[in-house]
C-alpha positions as CSV (number, residue, x, y, z in Angstrom):
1,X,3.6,-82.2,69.5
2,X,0.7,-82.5,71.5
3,X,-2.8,-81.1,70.9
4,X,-6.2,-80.7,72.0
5,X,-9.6,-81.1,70.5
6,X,-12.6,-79.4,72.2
7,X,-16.2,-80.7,70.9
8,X,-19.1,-81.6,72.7
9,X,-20.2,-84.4,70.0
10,X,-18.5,-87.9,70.7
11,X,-18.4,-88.9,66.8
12,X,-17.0,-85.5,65.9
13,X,-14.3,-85.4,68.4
14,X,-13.3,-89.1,67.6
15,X,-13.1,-88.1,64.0
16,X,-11.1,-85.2,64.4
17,X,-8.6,-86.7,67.1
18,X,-8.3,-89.1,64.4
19,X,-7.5,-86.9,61.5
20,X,-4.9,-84.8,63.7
21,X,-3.1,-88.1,65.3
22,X,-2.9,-89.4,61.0
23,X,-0.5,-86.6,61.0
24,X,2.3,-88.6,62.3
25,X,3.4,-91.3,65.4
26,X,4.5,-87.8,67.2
27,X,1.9,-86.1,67.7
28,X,-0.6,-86.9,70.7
29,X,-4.1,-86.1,70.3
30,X,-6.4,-85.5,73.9
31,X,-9.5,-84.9,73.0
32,X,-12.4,-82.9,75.7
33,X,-16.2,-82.8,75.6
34,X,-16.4,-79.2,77.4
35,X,-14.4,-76.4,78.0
36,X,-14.3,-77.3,81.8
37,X,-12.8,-80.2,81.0
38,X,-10.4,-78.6,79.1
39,X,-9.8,-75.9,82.0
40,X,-9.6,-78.7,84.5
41,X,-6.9,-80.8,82.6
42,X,-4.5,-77.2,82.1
43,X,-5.0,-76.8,85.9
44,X,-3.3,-79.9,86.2
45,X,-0.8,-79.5,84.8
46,X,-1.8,-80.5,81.0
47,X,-0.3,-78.2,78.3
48,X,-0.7,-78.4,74.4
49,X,1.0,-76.8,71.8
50,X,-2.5,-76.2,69.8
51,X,-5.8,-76.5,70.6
52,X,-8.7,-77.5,68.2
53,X,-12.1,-75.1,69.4
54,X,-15.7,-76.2,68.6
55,X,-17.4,-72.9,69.2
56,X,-20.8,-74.7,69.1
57,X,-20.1,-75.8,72.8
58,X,-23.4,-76.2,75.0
59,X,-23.7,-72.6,77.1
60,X,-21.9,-70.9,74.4
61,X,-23.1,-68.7,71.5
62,X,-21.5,-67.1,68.4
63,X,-17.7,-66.4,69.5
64,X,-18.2,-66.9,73.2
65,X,-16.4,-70.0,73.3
66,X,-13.5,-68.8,71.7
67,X,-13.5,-65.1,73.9
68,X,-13.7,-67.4,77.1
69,X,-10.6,-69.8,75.8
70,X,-8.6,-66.3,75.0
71,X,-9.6,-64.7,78.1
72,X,-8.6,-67.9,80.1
73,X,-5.9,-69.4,78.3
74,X,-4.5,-66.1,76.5
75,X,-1.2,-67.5,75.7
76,X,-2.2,-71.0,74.0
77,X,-2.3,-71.5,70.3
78,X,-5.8,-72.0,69.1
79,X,-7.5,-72.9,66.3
80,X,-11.5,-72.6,65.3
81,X,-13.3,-75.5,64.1
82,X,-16.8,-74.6,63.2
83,X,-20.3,-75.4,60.9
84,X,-20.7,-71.8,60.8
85,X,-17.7,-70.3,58.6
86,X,-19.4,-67.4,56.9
87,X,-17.4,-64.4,56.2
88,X,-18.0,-62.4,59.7
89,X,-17.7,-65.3,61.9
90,X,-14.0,-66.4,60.4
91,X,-12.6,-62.7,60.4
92,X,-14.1,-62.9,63.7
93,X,-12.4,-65.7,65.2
94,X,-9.1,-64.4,63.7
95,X,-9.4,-61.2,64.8
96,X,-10.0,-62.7,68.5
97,X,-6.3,-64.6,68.1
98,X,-7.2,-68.0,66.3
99,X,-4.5,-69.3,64.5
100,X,-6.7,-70.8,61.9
101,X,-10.7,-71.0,60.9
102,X,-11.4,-74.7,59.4
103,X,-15.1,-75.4,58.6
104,X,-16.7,-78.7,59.9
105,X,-17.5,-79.6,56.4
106,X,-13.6,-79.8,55.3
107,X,-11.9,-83.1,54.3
108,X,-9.4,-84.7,56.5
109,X,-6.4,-83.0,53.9
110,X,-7.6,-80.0,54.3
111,X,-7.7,-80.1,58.0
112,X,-4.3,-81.7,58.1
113,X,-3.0,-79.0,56.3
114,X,-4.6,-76.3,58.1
115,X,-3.2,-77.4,61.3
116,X,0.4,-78.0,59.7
117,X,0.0,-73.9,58.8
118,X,-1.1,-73.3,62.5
119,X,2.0,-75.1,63.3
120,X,4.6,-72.9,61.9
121,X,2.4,-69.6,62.4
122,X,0.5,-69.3,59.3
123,X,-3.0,-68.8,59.6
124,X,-5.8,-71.0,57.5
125,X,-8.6,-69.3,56.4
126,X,-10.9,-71.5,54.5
127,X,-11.3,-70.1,50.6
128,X,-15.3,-70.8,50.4
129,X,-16.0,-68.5,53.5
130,X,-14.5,-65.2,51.6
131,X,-17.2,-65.6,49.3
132,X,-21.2,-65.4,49.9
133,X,-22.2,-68.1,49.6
134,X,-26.3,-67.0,49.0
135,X,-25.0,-65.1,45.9
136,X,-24.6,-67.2,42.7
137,X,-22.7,-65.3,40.6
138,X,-20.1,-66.1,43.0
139,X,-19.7,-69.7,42.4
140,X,-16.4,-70.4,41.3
141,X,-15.0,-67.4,42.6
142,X,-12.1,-69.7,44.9
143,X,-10.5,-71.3,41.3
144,X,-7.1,-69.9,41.3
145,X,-7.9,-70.3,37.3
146,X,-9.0,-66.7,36.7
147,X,-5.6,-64.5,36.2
148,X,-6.7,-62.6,32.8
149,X,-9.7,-60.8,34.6
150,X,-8.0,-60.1,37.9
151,X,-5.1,-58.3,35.9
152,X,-7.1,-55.1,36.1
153,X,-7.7,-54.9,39.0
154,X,-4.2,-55.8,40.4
155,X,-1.9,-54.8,37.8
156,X,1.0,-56.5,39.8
157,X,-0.7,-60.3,39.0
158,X,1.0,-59.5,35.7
159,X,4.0,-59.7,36.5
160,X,3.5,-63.7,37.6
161,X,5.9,-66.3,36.4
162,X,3.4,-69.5,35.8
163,X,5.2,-71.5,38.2
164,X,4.7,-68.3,41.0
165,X,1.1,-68.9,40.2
166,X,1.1,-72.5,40.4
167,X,2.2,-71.4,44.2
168,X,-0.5,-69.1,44.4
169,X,-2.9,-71.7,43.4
170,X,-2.3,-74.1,46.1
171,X,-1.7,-71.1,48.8
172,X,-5.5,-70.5,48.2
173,X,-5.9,-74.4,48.9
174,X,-4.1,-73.9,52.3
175,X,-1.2,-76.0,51.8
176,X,2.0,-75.0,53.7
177,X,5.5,-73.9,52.4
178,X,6.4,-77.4,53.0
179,X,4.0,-79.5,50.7
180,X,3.6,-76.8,48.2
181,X,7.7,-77.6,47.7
182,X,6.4,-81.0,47.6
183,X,4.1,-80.6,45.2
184,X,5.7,-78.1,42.9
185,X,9.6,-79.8,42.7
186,X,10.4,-76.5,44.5
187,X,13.2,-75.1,47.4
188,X,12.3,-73.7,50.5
189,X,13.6,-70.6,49.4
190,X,12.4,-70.8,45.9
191,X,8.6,-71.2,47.5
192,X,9.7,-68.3,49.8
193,X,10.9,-65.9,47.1
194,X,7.3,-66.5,45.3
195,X,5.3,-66.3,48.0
196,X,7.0,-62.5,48.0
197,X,6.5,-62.1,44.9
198,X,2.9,-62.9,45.2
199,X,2.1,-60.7,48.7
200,X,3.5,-57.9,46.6
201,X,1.2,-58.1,43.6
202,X,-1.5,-58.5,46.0
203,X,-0.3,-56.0,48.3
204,X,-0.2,-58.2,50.8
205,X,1.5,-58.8,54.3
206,X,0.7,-62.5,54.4
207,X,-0.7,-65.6,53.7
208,X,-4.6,-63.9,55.1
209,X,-4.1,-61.0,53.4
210,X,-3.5,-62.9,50.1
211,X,-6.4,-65.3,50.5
212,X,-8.8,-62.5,50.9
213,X,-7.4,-59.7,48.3
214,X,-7.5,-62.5,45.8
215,X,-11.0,-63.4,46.5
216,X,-12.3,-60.0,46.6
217,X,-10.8,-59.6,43.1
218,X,-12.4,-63.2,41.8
219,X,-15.7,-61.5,43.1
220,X,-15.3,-58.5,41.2
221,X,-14.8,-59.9,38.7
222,X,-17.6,-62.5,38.5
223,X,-20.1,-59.5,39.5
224,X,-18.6,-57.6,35.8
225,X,-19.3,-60.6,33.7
226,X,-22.5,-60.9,35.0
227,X,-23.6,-57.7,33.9
């Protein structure tokens, strides 16, 4: 596997190229100040099978660094790697084609795992940017710990197994099929047959659409007991 990382900041992209290569001894990291750079190397001949976006590059503001990497390289895997991850921004991005929307402040196993989603098609949507964060009754609101209050609102949630909600716990941490088998004792098709279970209480199509359903509950929620 080979990927790219596009920041203009030296210490951030030597970070990052260093969090993606811990990954494993076969995947090759390139790392590029600019998006010219990065346009210069595809000409080239350079090709990557996912591509880490800044969209604070210099010239560039709001989305415009990711609309000019989809207009130029349509067909190239891409995933966003911001300090701004607020709501609009990250339903932005994925609405634009990123595979993925991880915020600058994340920890290297978070990033890891976002990227290991990206990988296999999932997309990684970052739990504190559903929420707002300027509202304080909203603190909290990503714990997967809260199934008694979002039973009424989705009546399906009740029909959980407590291991199908140990899965939806760490799909709201962003981990992919494979760890969450890891970390559960599970099977491939055991994690795959919850993960159904859980898009259909959720009325869900996917791993997004679960994210943000469940959040949207946790917020309702937290705005009733506030009251």
């Amino acid at each position: 596997m080979v990927f790219a990382v596009i920041d203009d900041h030296p210490l951030m992209l030597d970070a990052v190229t260093a969090a993606v290569a811990s990954l494993g001894s076969d995947y090759v990291v390139r790392g590029y100040l600019s998006l010219e750079a990065y346009d210069e190397a595809v000409a080239a001949g350079a090709r990557y099978d996912l591509t880490l976006l800044d969209l604070s590059l210099p010239g560039y503001e709001g989305l415009e660094a990711l609309e000019y990497f989809r207009q130029w390289h349509d067909d190239a895997p891409v995933v966003v790697f911001s300090a701004t991850h607020d709501r609009a921004t990250v339903l932005a991005a994925l609405g634009l084609g990123a595979m993925g929307f991880i915020p600058k402040t994340s920890s290297n196993e978070i990033l890891r795992n976002a990227l290991r989603l990206a990988l296999v098609g999932e997309p990684y949507i970052p739990a504190d940017a559903i929420r707002d964060p300027a509202d304080p009754r909203h603190v909290g609101a990503t714990e997967p710990a809260r199934p008694k209050p979002l039973l009424h609102e989705a009546p399906g949630l009740a029909a959980l197994t407590p291991r199908q909600r140990d899965v939806l716990g760490l799909l709201i941490k962003g981990l992919p099929n494979k760890l969450i088998c890891r970390e559960l004792g599970l099977s491939p098709n055991t994690v795959k047959t919850h993960l159904t279970a859980i898009f259909g209480a959720l009325a869900a199509r996917n791993r997004t659409e679960a994210v943000i359903k469940f959040q949207t509950l946790a917020r309702v929620d937290l705005r009733r007991a506030a009251r």
